[in-house]
mmCIF file as Biopython writes it, N, C-alpha, C and O atoms, coordinates in Angstrom:
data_model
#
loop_
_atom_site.group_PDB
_atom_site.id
_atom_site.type_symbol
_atom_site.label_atom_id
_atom_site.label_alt_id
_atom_site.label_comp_id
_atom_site.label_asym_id
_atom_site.label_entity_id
_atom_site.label_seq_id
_atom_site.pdbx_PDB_ins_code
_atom_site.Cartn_x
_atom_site.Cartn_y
_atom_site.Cartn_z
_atom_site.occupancy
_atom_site.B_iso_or_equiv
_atom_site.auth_seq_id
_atom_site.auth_asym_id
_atom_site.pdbx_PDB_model_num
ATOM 1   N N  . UNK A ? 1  ? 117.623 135.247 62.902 1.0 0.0 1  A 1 
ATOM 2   C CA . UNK A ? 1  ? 118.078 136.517 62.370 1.0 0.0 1  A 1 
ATOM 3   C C  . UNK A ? 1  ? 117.108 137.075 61.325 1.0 0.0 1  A 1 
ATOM 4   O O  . UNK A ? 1  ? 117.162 138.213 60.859 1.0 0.0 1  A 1 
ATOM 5   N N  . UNK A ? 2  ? 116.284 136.203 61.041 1.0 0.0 2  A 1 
ATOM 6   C CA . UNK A ? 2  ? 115.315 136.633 60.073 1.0 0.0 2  A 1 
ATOM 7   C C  . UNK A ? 2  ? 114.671 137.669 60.666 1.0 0.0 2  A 1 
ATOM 8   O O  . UNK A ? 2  ? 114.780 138.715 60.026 1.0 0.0 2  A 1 
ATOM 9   N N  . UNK A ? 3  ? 114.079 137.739 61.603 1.0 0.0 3  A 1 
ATOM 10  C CA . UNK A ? 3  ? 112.901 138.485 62.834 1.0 0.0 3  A 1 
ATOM 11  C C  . UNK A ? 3  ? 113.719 139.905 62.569 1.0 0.0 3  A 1 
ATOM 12  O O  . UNK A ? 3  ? 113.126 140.834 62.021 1.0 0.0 3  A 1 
ATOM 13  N N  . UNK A ? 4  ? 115.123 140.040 62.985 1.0 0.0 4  A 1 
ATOM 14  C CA . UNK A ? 4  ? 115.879 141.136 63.164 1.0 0.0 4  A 1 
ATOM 15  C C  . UNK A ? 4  ? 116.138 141.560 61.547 1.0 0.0 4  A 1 
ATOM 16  O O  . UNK A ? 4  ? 116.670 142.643 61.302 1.0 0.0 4  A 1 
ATOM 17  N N  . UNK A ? 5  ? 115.869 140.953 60.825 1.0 0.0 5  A 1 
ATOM 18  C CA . UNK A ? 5  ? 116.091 141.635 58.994 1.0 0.0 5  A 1 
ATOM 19  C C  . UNK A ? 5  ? 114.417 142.397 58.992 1.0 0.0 5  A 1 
ATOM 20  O O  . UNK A ? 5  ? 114.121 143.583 58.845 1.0 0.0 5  A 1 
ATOM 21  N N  . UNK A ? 6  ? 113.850 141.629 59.135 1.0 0.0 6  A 1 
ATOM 22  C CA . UNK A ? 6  ? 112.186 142.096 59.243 1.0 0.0 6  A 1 
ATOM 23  C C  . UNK A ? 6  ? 112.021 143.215 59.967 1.0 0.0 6  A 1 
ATOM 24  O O  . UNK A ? 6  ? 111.321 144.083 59.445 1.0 0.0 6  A 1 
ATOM 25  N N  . UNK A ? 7  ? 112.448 143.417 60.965 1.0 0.0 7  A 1 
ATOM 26  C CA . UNK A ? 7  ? 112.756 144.549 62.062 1.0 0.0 7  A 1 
ATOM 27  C C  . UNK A ? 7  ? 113.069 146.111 61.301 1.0 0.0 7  A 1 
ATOM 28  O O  . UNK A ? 7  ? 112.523 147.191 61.079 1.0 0.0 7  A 1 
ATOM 29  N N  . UNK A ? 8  ? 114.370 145.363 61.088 1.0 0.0 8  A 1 
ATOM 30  C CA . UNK A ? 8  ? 115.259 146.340 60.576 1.0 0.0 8  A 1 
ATOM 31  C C  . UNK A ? 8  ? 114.608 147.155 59.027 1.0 0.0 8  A 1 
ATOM 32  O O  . UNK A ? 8  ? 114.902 148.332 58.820 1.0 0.0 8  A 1 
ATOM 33  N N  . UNK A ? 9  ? 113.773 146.414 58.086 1.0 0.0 9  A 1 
ATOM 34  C CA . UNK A ? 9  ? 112.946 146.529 57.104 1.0 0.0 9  A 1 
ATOM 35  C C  . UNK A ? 9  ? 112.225 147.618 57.451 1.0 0.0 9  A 1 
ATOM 36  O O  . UNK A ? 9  ? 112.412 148.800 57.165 1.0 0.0 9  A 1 
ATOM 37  N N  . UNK A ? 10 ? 111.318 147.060 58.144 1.0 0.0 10 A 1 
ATOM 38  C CA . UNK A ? 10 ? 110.516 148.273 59.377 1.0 0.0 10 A 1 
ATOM 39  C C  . UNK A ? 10 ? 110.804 149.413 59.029 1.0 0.0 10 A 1 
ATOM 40  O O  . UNK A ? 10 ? 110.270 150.253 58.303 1.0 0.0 10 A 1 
ATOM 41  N N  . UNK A ? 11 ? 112.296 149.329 60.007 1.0 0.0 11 A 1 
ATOM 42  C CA . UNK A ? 11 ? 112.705 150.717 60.482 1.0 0.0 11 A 1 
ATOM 43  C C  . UNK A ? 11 ? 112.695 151.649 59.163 1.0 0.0 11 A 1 
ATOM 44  O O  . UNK A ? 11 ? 112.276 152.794 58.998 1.0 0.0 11 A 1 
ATOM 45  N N  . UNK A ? 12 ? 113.348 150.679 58.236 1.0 0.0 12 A 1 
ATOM 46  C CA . UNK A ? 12 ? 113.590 151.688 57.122 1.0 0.0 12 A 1 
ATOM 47  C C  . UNK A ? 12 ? 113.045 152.256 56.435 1.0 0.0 12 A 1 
ATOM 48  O O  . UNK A ? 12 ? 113.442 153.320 55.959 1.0 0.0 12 A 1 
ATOM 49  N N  . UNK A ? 13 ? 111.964 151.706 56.181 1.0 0.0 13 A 1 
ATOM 50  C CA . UNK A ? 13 ? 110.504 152.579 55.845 1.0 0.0 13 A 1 
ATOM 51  C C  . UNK A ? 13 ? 110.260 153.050 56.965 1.0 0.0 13 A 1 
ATOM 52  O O  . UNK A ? 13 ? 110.255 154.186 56.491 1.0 0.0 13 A 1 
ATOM 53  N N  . UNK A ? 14 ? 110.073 153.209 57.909 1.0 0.0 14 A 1 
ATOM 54  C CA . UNK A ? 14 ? 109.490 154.631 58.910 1.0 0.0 14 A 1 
ATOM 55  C C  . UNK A ? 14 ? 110.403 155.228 58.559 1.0 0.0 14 A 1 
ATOM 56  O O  . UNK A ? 14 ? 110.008 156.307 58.118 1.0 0.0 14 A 1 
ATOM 57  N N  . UNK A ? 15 ? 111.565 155.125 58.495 1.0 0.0 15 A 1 
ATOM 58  C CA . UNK A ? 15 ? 112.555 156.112 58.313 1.0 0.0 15 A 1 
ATOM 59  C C  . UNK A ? 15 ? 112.218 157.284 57.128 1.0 0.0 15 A 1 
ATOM 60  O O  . UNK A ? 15 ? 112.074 158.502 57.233 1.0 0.0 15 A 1 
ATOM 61  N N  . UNK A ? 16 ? 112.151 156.288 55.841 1.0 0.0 16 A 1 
ATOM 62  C CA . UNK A ? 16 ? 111.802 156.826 54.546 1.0 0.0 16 A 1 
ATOM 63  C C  . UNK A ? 16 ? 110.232 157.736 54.740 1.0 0.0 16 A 1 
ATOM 64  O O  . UNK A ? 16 ? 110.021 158.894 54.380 1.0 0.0 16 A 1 
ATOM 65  N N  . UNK A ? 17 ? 109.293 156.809 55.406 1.0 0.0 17 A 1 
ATOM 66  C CA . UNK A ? 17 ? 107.885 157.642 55.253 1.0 0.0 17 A 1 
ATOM 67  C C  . UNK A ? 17 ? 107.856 159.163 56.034 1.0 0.0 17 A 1 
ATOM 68  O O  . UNK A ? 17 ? 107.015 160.042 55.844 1.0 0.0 17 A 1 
ATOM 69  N N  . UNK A ? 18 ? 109.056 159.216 56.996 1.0 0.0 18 A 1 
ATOM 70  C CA . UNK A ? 18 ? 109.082 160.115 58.067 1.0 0.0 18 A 1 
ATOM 71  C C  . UNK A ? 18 ? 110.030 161.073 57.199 1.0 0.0 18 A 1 
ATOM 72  O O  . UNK A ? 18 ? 110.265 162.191 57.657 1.0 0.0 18 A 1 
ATOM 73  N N  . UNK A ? 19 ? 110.417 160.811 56.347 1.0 0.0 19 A 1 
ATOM 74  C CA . UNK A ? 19 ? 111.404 162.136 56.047 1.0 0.0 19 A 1 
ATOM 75  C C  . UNK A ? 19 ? 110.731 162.632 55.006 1.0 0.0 19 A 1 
ATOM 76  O O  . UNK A ? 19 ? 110.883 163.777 54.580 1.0 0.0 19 A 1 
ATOM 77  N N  . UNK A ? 20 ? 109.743 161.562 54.422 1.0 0.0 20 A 1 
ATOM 78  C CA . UNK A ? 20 ? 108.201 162.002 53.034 1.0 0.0 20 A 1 
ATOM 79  C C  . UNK A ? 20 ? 107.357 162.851 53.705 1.0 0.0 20 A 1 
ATOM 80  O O  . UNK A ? 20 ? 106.777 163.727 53.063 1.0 0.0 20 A 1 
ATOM 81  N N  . UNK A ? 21 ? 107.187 162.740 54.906 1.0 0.0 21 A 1 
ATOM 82  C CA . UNK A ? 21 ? 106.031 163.570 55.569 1.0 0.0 21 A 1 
ATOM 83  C C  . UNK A ? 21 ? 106.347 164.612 55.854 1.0 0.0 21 A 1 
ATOM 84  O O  . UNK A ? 21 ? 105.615 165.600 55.801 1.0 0.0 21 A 1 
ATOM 85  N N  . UNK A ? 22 ? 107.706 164.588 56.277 1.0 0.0 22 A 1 
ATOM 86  C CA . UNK A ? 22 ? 108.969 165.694 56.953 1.0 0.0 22 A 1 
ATOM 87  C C  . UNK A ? 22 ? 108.775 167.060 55.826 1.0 0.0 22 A 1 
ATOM 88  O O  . UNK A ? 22 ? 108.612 168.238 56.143 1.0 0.0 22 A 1 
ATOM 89  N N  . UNK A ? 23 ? 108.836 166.589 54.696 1.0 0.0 23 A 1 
ATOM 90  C CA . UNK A ? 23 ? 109.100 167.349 53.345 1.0 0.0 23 A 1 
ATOM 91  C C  . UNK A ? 23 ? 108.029 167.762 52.597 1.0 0.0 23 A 1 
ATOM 92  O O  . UNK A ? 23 ? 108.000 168.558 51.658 1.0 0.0 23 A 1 
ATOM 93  N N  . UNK A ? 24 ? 107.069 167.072 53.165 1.0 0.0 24 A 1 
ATOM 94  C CA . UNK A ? 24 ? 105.630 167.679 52.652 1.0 0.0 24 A 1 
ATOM 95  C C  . UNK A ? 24 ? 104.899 168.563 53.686 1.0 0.0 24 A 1 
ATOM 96  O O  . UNK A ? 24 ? 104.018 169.358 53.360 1.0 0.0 24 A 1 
ATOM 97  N N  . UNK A ? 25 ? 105.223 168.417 54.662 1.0 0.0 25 A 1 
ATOM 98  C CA . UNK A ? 25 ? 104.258 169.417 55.383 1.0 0.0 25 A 1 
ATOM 99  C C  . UNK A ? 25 ? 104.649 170.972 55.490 1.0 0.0 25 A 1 
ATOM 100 O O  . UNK A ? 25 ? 105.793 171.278 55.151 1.0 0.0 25 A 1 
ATOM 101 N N  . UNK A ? 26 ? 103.646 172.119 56.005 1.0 0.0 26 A 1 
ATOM 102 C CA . UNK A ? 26 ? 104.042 173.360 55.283 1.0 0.0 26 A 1 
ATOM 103 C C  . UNK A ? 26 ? 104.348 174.387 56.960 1.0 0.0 26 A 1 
ATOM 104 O O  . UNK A ? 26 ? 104.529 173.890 58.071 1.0 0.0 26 A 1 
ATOM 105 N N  . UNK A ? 27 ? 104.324 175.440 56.712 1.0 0.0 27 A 1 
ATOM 106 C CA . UNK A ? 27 ? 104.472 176.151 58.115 1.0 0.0 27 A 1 
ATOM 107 C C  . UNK A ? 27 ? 103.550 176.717 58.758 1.0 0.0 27 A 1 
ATOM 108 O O  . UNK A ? 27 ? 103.692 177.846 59.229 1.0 0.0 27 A 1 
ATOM 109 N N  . UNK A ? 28 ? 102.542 176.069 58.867 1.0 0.0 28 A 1 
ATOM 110 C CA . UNK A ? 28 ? 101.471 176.634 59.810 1.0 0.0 28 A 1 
ATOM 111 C C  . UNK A ? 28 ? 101.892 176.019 61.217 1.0 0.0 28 A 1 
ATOM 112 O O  . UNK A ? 28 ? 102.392 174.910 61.404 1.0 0.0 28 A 1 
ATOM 113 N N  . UNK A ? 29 ? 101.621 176.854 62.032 1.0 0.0 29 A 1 
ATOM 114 C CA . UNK A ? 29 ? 101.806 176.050 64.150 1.0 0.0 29 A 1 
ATOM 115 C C  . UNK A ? 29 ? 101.859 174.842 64.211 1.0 0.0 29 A 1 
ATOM 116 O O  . UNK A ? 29 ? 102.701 174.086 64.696 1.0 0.0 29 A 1 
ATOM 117 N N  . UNK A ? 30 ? 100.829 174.654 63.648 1.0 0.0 30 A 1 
ATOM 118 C CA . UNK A ? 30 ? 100.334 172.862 63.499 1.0 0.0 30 A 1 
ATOM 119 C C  . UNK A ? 30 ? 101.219 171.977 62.890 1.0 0.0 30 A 1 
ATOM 120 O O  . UNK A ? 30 ? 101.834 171.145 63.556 1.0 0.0 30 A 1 
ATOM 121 N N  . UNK A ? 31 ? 101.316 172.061 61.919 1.0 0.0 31 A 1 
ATOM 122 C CA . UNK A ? 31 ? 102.796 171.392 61.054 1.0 0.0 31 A 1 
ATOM 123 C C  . UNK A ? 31 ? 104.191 171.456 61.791 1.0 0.0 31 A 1 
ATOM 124 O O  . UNK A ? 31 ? 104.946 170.559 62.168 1.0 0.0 31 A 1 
ATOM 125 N N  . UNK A ? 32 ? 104.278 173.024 61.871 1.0 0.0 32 A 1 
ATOM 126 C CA . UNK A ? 32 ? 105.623 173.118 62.741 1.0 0.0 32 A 1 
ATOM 127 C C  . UNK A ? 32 ? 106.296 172.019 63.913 1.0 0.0 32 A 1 
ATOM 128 O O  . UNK A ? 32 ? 107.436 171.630 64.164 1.0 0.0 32 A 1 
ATOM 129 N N  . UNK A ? 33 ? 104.955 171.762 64.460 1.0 0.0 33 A 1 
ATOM 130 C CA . UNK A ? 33 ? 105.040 171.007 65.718 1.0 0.0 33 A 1 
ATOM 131 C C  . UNK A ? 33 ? 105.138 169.518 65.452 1.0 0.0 33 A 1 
ATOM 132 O O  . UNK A ? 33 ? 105.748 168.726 66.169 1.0 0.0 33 A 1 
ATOM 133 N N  . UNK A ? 34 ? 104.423 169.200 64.265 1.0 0.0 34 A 1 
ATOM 134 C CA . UNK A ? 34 ? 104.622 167.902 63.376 1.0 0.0 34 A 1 
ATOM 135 C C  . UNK A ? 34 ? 105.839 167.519 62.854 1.0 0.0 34 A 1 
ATOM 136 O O  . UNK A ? 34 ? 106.319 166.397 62.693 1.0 0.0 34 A 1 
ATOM 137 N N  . UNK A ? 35 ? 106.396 168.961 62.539 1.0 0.0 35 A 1 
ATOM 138 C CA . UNK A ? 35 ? 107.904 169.035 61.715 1.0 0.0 35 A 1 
ATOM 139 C C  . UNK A ? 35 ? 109.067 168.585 62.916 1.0 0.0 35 A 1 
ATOM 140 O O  . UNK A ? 35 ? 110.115 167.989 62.666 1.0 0.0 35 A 1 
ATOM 141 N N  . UNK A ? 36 ? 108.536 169.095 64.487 1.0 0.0 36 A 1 
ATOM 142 C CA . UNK A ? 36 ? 110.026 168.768 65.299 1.0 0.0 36 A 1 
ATOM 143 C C  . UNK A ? 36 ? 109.568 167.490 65.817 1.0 0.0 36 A 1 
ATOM 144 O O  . UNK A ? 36 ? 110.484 166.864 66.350 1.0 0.0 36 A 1 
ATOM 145 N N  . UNK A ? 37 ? 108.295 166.827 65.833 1.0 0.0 37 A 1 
ATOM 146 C CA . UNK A ? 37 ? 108.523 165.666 66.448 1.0 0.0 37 A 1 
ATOM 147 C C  . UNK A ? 37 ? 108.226 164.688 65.418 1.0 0.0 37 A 1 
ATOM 148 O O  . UNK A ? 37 ? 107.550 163.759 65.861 1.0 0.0 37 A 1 
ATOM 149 N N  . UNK A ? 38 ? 108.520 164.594 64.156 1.0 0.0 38 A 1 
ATOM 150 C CA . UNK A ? 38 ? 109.387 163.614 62.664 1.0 0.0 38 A 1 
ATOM 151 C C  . UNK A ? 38 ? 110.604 164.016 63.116 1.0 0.0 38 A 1 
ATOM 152 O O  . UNK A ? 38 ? 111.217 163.159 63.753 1.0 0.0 38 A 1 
ATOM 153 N N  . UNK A ? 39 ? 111.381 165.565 62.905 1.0 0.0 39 A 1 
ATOM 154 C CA . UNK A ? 39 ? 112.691 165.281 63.476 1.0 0.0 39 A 1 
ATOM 155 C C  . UNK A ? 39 ? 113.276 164.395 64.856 1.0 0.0 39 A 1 
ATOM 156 O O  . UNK A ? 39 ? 114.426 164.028 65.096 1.0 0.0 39 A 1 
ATOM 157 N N  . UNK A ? 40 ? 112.033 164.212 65.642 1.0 0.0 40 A 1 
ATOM 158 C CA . UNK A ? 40 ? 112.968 163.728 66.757 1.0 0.0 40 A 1 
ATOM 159 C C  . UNK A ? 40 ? 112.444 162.188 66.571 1.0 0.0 40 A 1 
ATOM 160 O O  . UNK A ? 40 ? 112.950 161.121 66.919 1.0 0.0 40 A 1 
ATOM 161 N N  . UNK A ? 41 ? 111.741 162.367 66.174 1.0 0.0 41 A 1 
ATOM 162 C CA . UNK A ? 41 ? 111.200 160.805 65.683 1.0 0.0 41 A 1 
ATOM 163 C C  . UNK A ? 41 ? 112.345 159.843 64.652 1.0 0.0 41 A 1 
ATOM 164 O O  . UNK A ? 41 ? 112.594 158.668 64.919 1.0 0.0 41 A 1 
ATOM 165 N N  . UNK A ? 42 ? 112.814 160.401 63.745 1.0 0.0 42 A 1 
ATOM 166 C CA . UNK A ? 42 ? 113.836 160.423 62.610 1.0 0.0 42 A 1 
ATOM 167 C C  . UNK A ? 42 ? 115.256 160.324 63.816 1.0 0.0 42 A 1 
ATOM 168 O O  . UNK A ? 42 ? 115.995 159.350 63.672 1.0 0.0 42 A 1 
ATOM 169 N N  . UNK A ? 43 ? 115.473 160.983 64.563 1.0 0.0 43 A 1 
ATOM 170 C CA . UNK A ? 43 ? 116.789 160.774 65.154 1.0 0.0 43 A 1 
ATOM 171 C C  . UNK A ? 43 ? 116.818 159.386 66.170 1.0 0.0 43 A 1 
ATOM 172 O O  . UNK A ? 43 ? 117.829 158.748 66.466 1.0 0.0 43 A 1 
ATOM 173 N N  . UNK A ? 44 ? 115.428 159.111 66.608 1.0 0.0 44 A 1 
ATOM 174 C CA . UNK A ? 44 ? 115.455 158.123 67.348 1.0 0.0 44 A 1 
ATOM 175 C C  . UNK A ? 44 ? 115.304 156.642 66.842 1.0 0.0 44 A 1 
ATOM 176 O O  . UNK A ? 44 ? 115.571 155.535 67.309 1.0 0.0 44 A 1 
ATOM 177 N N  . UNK A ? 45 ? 114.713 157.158 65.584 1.0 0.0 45 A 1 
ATOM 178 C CA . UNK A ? 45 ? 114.412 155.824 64.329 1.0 0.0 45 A 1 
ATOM 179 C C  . UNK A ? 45 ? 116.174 155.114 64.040 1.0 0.0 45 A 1 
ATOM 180 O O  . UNK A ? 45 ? 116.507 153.991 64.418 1.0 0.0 45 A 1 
ATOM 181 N N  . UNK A ? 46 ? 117.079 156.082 63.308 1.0 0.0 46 A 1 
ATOM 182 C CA . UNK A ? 46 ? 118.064 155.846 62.813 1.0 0.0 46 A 1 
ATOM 183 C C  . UNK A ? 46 ? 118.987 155.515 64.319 1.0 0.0 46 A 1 
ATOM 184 O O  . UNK A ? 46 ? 119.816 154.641 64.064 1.0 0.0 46 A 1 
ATOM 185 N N  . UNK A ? 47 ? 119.044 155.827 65.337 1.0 0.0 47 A 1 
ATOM 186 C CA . UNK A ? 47 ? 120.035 155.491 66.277 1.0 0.0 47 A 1 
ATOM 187 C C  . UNK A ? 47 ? 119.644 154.133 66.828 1.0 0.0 47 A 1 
ATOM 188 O O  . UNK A ? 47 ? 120.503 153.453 67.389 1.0 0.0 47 A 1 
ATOM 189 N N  . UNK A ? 48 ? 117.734 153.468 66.634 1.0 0.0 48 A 1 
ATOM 190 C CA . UNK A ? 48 ? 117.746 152.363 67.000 1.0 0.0 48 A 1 
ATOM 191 C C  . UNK A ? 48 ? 117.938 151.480 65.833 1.0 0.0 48 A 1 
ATOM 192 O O  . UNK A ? 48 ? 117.864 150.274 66.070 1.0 0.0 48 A 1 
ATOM 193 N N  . UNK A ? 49 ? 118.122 151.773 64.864 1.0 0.0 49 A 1 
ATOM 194 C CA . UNK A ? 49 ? 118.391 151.171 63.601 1.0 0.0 49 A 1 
ATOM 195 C C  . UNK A ? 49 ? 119.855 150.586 63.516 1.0 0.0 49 A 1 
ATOM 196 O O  . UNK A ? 49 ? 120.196 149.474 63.112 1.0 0.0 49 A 1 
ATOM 197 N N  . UNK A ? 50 ? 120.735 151.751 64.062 1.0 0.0 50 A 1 
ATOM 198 C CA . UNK A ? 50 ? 122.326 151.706 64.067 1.0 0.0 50 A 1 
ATOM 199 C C  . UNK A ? 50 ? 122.331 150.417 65.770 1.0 0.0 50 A 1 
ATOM 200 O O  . UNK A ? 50 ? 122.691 149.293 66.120 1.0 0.0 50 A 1 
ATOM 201 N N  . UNK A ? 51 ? 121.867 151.264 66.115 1.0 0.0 51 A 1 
ATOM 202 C CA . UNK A ? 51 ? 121.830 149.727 67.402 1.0 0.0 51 A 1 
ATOM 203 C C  . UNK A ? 51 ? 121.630 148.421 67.063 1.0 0.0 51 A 1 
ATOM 204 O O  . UNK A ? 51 ? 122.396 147.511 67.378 1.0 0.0 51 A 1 
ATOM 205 N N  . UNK A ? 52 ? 120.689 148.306 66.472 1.0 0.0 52 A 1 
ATOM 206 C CA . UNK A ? 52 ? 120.130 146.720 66.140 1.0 0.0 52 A 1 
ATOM 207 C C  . UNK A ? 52 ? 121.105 145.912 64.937 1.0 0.0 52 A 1 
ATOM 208 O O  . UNK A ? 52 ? 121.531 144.771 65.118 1.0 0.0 52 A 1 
ATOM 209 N N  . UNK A ? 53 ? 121.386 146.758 63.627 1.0 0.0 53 A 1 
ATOM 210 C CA . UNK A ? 53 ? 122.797 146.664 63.052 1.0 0.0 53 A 1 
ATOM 211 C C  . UNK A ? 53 ? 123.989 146.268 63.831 1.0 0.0 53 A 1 
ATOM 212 O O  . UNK A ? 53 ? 124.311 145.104 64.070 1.0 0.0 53 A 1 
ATOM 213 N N  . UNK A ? 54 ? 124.453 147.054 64.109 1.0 0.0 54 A 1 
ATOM 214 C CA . UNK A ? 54 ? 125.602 147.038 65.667 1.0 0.0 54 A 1 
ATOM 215 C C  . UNK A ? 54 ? 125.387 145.712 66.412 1.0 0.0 54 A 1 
ATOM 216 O O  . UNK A ? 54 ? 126.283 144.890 66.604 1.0 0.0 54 A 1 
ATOM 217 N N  . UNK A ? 55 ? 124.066 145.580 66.829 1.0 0.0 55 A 1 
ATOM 218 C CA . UNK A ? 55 ? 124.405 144.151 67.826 1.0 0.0 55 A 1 
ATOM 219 C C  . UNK A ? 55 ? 124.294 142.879 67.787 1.0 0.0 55 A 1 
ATOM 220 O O  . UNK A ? 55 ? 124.689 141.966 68.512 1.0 0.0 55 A 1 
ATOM 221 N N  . UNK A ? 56 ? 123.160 143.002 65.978 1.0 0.0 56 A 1 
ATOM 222 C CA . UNK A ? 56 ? 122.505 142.052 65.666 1.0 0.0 56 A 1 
ATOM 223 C C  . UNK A ? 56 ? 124.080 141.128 64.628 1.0 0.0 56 A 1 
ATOM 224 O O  . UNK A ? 56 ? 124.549 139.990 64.672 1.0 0.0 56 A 1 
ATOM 225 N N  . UNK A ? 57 ? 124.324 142.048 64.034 1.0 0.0 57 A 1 
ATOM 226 C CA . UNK A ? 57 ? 125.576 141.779 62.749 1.0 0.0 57 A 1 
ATOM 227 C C  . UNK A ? 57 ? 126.895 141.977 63.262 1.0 0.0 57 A 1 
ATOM 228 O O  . UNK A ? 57 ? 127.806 141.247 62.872 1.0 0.0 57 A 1 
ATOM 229 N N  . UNK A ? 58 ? 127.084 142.840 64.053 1.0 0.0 58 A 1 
ATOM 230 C CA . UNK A ? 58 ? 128.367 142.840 64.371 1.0 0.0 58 A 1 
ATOM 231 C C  . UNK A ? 58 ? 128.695 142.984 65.220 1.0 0.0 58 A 1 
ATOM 232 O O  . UNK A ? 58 ? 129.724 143.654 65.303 1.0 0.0 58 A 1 
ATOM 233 N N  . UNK A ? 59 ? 128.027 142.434 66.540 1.0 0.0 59 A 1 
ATOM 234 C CA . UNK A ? 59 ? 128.342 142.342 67.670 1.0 0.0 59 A 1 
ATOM 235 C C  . UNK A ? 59 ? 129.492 141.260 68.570 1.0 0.0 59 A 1 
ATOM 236 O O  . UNK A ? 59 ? 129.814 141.282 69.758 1.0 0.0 59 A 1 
ATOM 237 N N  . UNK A ? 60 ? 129.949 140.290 67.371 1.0 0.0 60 A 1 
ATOM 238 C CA . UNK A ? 60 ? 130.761 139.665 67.940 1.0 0.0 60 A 1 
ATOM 239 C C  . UNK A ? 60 ? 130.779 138.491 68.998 1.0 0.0 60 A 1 
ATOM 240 O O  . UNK A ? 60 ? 129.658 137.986 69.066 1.0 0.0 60 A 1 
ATOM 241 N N  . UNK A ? 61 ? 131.717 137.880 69.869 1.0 0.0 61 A 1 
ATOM 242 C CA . UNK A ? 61 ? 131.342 136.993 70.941 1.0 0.0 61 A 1 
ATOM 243 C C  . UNK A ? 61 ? 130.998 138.120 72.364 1.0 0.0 61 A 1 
ATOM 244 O O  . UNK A ? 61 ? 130.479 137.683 73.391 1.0 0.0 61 A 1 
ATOM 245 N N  . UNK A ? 62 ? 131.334 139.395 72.218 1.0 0.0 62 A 1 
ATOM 246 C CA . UNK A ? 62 ? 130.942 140.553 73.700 1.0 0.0 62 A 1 
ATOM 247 C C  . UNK A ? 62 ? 129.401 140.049 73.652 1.0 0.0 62 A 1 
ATOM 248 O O  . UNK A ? 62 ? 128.661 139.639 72.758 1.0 0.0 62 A 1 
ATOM 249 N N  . UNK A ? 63 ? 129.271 140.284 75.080 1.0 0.0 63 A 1 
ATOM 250 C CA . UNK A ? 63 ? 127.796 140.153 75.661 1.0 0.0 63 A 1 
ATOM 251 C C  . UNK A ? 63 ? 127.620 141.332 76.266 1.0 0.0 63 A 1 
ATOM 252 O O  . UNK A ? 63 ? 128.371 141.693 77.172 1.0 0.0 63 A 1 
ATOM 253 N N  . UNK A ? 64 ? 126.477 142.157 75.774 1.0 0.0 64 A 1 
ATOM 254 C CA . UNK A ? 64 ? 126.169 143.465 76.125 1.0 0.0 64 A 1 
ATOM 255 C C  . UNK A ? 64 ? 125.625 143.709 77.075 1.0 0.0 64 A 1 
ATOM 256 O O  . UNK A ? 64 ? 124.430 143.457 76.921 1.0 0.0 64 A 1 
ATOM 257 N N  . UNK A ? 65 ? 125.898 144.187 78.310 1.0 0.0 65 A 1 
ATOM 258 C CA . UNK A ? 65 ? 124.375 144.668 79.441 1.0 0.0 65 A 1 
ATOM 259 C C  . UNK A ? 65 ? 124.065 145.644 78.983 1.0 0.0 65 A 1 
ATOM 260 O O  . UNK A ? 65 ? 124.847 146.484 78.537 1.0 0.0 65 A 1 
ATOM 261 N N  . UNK A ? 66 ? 122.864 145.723 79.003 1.0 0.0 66 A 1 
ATOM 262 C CA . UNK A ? 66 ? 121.911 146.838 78.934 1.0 0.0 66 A 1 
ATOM 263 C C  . UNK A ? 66 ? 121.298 147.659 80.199 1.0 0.0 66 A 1 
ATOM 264 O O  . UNK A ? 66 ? 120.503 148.579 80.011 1.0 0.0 66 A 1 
#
């Protein structure tokens, strides 16, 4: 479970650096386009974050297919 705390560490700084970058960049085309893919980057960060939480900690005796 260590591997999956380390993991999860990870995530949370991309999370954090992605919403620092999110907030610093300005509105030129270029940025803009930077700005929606941190947002989609940021939505996909936190939902695999909530996954690995979810299956790693409280997943219980269920065995998941994927």
């Amino acid at each position: 479970m260590s591997e999956v705390s380390d993991v999860l560490v990870n995530i949370e700084h991309a999370i954090t650096r992605a919403k620092k970058a999110k907030k610093r960049l300005g509105n030129s085309p270029e940025e803009h386009n930077a700005q929606l893919a941190l947002a989609d980057a940021l939505k996909e960060l936190e939902r695999t974050r909530t996954r690995l939480q979810k299956d790693a900690y409280f997943s219980g005796d269920e065995l998941r297919l994927v």
